[in-house]
C-alpha positions in Angstrom: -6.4 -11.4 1.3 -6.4 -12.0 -2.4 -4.8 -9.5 -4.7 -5.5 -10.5 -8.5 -3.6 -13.8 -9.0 -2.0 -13.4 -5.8 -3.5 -15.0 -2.5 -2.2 -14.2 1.0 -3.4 -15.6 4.5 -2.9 -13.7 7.8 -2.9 -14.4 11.0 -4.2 -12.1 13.6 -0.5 -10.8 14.6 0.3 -10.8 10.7 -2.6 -8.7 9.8 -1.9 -6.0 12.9 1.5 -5.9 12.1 0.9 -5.5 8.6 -2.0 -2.3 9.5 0.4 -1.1 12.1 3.0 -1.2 9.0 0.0 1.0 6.9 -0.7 3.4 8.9 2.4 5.0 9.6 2.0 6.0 6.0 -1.5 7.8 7.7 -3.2 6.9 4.3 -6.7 8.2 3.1 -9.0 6.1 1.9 -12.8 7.2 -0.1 -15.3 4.6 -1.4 -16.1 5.4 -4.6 -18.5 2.8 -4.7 -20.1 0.5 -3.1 -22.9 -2.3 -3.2 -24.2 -5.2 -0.9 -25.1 -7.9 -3.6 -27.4 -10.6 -2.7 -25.1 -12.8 -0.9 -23.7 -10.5 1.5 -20.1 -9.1 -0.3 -19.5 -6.1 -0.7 -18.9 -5.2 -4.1 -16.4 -1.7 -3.4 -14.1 0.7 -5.9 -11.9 2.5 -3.1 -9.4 5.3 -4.1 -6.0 5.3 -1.4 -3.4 7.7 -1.2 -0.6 8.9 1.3 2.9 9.5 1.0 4.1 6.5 -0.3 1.4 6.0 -2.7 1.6 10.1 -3.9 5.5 9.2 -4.5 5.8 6.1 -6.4 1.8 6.8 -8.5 1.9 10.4 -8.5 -1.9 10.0 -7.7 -3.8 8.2 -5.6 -4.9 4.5 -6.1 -8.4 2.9 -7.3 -9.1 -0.8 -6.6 -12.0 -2.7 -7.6 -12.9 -4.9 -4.5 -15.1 -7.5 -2.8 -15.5 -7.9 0.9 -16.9 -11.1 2.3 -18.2 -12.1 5.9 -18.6 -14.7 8.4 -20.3 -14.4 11.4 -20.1 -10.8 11.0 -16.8 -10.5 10.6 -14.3 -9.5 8.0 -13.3 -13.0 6.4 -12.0 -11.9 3.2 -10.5 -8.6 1.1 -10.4 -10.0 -2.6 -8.7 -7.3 -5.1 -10.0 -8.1 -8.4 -8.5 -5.1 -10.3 -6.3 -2.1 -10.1 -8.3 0.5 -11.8 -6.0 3.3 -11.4 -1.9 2.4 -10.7 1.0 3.1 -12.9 2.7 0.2 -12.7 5.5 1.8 -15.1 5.4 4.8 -12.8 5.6 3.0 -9.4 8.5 0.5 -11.0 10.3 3.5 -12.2 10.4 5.7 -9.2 10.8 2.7 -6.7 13.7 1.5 -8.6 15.4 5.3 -8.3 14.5 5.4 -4.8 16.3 2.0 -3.8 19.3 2.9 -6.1 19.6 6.3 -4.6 19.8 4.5 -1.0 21.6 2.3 -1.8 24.2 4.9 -2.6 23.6 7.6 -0.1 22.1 6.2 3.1 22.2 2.3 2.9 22.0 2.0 6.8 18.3 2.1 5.3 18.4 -0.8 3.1 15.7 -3.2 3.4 12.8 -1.3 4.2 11.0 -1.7 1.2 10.6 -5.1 2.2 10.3 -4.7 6.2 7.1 -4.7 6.7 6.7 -3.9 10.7 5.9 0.2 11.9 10.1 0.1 11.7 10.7 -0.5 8.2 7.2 2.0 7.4 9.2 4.8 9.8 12.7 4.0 7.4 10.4 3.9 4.6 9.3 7.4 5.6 13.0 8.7 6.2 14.2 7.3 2.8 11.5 9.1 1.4 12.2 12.2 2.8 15.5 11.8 2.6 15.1 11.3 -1.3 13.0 14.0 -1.6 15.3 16.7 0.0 18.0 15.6 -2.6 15.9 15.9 -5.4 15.0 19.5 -4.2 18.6 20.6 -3.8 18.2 20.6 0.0 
């Protein structure tokens, strides 16, 4: 996987783990785009959002990116752009949301980073946990 300037390689246990990690956030996904270009990418803008992503963007996400096959198979997901993120948004609220765990439940600390369906279920409760404070809950 390739995001911008960053490139990542995945095994097939580090690429479950890392979906298994996703989709406890139960995100929705809708190509905006899409075109097959002549040799055989697809050229995609895809809008994501779910709880995490509503949170720390306060919309959902749009990404420019190119799929690329071998032998039918999904070889590469190359991110060339972040059409829509809020990077002073995102920086912002994750910032509060660490801080405010870090002060009031840090039996949670580290899941921003914990990647497995764990840390995405901690990542969940901090959220919620956050969010219920903010309210006056």
């Amino acid at each position: 996987m390739k995001e911008i300037v960053y490139s990542s390689t995945f095994s097939k246990a580090d690429f479950y783990d890392h979906f298994q990690w996703d989709s406890i956030f139960q995100p929705k996904y809708e190509i905006l785009k899409i075109e097959e270009k002549a040799d055989g990418t697809i050229d995609m803008e895809i809008s994501k959002q779910g709880p995490r992503i509503l949170f720390l963007n306060e919309k959902p996400t749009v990404n420019h990116e190119i799929i690329s096959f071998e032998k039918g198979k999904i070889r590469e997901v190359h991110i060339l752009e972040y059409i829509v993120f809020d990077e002073e948004t995102w920086s912002r609220k994750r910032q509060n949301l660490l801080d405010w765990i870090d002060a009031n439940h840090p039996e949670l600390n580290g899941f921003i980073h914990d990647q497995t369906k764990q840390g995405a279920l901690n990542y969940l409760k901090a959220l919620e946990y956050y969010k219920m404070a903010m309210d006056g809950n």
